[in-house]
C-alpha positions in Angstrom: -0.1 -3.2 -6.8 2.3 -4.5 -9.3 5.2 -2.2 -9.1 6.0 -0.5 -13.0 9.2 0.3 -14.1 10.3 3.4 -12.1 11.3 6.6 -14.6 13.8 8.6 -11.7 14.1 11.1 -14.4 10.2 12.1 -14.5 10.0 15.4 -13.2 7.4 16.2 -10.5 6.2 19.4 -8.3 4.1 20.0 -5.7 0.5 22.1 -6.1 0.2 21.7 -2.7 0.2 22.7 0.1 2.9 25.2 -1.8 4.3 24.7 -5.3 8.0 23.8 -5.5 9.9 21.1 -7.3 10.9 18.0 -6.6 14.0 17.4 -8.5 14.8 13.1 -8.6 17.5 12.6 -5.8 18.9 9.5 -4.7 16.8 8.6 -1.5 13.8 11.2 -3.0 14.6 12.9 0.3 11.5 15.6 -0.8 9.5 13.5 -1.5 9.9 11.2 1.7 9.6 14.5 4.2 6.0 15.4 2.5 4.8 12.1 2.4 5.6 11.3 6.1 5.2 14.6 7.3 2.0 14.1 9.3 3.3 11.0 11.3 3.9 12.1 15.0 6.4 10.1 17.7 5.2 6.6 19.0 2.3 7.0 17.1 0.4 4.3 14.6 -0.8 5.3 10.9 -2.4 3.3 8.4 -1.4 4.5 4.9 -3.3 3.6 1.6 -1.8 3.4 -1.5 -3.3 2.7 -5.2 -3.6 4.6 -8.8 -6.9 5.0 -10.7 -7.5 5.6 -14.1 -9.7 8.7 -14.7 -12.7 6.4 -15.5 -11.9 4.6 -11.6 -10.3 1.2 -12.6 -7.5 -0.1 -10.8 -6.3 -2.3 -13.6 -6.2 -2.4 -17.4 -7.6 -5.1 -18.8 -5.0 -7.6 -18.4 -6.1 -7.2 -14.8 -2.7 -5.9 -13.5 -2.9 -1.9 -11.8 0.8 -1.6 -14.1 -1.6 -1.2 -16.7 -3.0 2.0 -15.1 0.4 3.5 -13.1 2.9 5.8 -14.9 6.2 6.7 -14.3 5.5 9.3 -12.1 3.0 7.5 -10.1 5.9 5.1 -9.5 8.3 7.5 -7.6 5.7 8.6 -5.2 4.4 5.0 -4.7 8.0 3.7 -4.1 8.6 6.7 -1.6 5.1 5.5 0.4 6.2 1.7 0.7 9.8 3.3 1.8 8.0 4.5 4.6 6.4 1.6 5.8 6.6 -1.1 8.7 4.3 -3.6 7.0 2.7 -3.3 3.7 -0.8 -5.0 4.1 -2.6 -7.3 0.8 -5.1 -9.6 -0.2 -4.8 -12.9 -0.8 -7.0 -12.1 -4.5 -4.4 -9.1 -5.2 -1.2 -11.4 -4.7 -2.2 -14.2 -6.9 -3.6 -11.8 -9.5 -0.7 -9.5 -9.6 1.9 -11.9 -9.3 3.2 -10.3 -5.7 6.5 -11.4 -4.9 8.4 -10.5 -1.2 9.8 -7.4 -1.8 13.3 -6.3 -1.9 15.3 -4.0 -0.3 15.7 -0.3 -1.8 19.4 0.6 -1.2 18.3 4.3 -2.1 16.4 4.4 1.3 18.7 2.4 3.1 19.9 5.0 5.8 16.6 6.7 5.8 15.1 3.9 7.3 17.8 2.8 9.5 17.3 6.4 10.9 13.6 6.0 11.5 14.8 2.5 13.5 13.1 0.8 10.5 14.2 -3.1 9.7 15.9 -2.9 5.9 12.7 -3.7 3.7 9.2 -4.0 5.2 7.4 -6.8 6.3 4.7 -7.9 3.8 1.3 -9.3 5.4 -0.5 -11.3 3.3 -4.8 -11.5 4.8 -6.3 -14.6 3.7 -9.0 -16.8 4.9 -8.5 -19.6 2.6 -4.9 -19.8 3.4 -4.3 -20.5 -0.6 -1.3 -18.5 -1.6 1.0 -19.0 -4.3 3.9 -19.6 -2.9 6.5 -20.7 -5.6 5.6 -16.7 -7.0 6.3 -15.4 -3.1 9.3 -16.5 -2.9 10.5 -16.4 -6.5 12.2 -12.9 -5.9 13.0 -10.6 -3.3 13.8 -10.5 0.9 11.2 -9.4 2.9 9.5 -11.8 5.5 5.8 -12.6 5.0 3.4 -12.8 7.7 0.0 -14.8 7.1 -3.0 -13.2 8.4 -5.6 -15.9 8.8 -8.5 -17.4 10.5 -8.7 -20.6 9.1 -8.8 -23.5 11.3 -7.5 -26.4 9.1 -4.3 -28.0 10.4 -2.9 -28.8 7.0 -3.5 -25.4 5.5 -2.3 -24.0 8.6 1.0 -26.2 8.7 1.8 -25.6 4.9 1.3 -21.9 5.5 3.7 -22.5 8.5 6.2 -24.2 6.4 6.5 -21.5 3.9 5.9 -18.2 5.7 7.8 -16.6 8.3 4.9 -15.7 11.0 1.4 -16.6 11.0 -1.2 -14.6 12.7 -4.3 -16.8 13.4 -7.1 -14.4 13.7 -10.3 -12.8 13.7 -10.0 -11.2 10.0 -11.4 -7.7 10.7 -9.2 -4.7 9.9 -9.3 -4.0 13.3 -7.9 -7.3 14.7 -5.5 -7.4 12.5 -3.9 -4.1 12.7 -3.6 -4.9 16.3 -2.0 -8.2 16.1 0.7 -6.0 13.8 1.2 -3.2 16.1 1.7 -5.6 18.9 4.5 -6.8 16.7 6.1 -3.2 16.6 4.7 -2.8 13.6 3.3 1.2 13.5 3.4 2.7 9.9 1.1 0.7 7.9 0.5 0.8 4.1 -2.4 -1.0 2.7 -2.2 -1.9 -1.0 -5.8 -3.3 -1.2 -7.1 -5.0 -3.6 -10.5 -3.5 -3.7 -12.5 -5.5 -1.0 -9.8 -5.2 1.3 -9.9 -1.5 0.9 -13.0 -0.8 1.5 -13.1 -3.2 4.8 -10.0 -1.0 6.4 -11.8 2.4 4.9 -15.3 1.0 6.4 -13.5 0.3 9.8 -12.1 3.8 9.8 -8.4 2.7 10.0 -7.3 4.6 7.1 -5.7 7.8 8.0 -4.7 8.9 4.4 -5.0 8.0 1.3 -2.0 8.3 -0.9 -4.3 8.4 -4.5 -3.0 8.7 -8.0 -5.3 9.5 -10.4 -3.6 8.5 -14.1 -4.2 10.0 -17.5 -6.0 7.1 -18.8 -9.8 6.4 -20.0 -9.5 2.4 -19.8 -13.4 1.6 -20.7 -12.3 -1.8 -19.3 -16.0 -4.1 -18.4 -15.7 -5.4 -15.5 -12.7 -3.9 -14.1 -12.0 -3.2 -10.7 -12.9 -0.2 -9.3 -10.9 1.7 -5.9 -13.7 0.5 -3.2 -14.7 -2.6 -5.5 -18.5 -2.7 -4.1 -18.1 0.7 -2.4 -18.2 1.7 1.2 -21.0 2.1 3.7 -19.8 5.4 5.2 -19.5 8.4 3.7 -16.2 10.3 5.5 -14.6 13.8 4.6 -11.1 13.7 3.3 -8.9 16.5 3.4 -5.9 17.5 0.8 -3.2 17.2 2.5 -0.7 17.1 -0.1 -1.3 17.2 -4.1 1.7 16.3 -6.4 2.0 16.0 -10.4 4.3 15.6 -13.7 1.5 17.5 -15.2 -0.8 15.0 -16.3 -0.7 12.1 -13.4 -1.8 13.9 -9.9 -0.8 12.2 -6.7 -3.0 13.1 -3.7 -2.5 12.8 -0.2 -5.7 12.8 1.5 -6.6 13.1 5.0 -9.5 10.7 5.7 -11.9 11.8 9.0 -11.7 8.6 11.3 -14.7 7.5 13.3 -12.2 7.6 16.2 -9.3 10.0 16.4 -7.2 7.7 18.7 -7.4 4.7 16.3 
């Protein structure tokens, strides 16, 4: 997801699970104690994170999800990377949406310095073609990449090498590589998608919630991408955790039924 300017004015409340304000404070302490308030000690939680128009794309039609976020999507999503180890993406979402590393939010400085949290989160980048353009990457911003991939070919693999700052060769299921980042210390997860990648982490039963905003928009985009892209194979239960709005965009936070509780 292409991050949209950010509004820290936009005025938001909870619906749920009581109604109360959340005024825009430096740090959006609020907001931060909701969103990670289901996260117990030495634990590991996978986090999703997109916005949906009210007709299900996930981008306008100049293909980028900015075109479907609003203001107040943007605090919460801001809040929900501040939380995170590693943010996880496609290879597809980071060339189409022009991902750079990402930088540093002094705002949430301490918090995460609290939680034992490194200053901005690692980004992980899943590829199998290794093709990733780098001059965007590293255009902007601080945080280290890691390369999820299972190619095999020693020049992709050295030129990934050369430009990121850990590659993970392996076995591209969610599974495997969610364990190759816990093993790195890396526990609170946030996948951004795209689509396909998803609905591979939602198939595998890895996501425990799903932080959801549905925007005020009827795109009518052909073609456009939808949340699951193809759609899943298993149907799960979700349960509303959380439910947040500036009266017209509503942010949910959903808790999805694993396969296995002690994923």
């Amino acid at each position: 997801m292409t991050p949209a300017t950010t509004d820290p004015t936009t005025d938001l409340w909870t619906v749920l699970p009581q109604h109360r304000p959340l005024p825009p404070t430096s740090g959006e302490p609020h907001l931060v104690e909701l969103y990670d308030s289901h996260m117990p000690p030495d634990s590991v939680r996978v986090q999703s994170n997109m916005v949906i128009s009210v007709d299900g794309a996930v981008a306008g039609a100049d293909g980028l999800s900015r075109s479907v976020s609003t203001p107040a999507d943007m605090r919460v999503f801001s809040v929900v990377r501040s939380l995170a180890d590693a943010v996880v993406v496609g290879a597809q979402t980071v060339r189409t949406e022009r991902l750079t590393r990402m930088s540093a939010k002094p705002a949430h400085l301490d918090q995460r310095h609290a939680r034992g949290q490194a200053h901005v989160p690692v980004m992980v980048i899943v590829t199998s073609s290794g093709n990733l353009p780098w001059d965007r990457i590293n255009a902007r911003g601080t945080s280290p990449v890691v390369v999820a991939t299972n190619t095999s070919d020693p020049h992709v693999l050295a030129d990934l090498n050369r430009h990121a700052d850990d590659v993970l060769t392996c076995d591209l299921s969610p599974q495997a590589v969610k364990d190759a980042l816990v093993a790195r210390g890396l526990r609170r997860l946030v996948c951004e998608g795209g689509p396909s990648v998803l609905a591979q982490w939602m198939d595998a039963g890895l996501i425990d919630e799903m932080c959801l905003t549905v925007s005020p928009k009827l795109l009518s985009t052909p073609g456009a991408p939808r949340l699951f892209g193809q759609g899943i194979v298993t149907a799960r239960d979700v349960e509303v955790l959380s439910l947040v709005t500036d009266g017209q965009s509503m942010m949910y936070r959903l808790k999805v039924q694993t396969r296995d509780s002690s994923r």
